[in-house]
N, C-alpha and C positions, 0 to 999 in steps of 0.2 A: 635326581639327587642320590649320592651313590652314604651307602650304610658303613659306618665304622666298622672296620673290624672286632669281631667280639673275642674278647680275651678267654685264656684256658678256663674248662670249667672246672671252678673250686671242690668239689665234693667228688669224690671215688664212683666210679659206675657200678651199678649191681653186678655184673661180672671180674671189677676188680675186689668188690669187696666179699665174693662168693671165691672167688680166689686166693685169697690172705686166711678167709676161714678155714680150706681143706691145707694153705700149708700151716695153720696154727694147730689143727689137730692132727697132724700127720708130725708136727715136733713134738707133739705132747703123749704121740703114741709110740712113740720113740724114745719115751723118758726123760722128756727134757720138762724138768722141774719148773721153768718158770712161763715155760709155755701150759704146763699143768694151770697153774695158778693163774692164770690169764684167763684159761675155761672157765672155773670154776669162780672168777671173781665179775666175768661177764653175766655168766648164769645168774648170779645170787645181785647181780645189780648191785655190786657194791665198788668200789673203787680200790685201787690196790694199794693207795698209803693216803692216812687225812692230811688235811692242809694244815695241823698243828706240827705232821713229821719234815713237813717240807721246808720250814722255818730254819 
């Protein structure tokens, strides 16, 4: 009995997602303001706008 094909896998691989990290902080040490704030909003665990701004 032959196996379905298995679809793309949904979630980023620890190589793409160690990837997106060094160019997020390589724009951020470049001064790119909202890649600043991307660090700094990852770090502190907080989200970058509430869902009252998003209304």
């Amino acid at each position: 009995m032959n196996k379905p094909q298995r679809g793309r896998q949904c979630r980023p691989t620890r190589r793409e997602l160690d990837a997106a990290w060094v160019r997020l902080r390589a724009a951020a040490d470049q001064g790119d303001i909202q890649a600043t704030a991307l660090l700094v909003a990852l770090a502190e665990n907080k989200p970058l706008f509430s869902a009252l701004e998003a209304r």
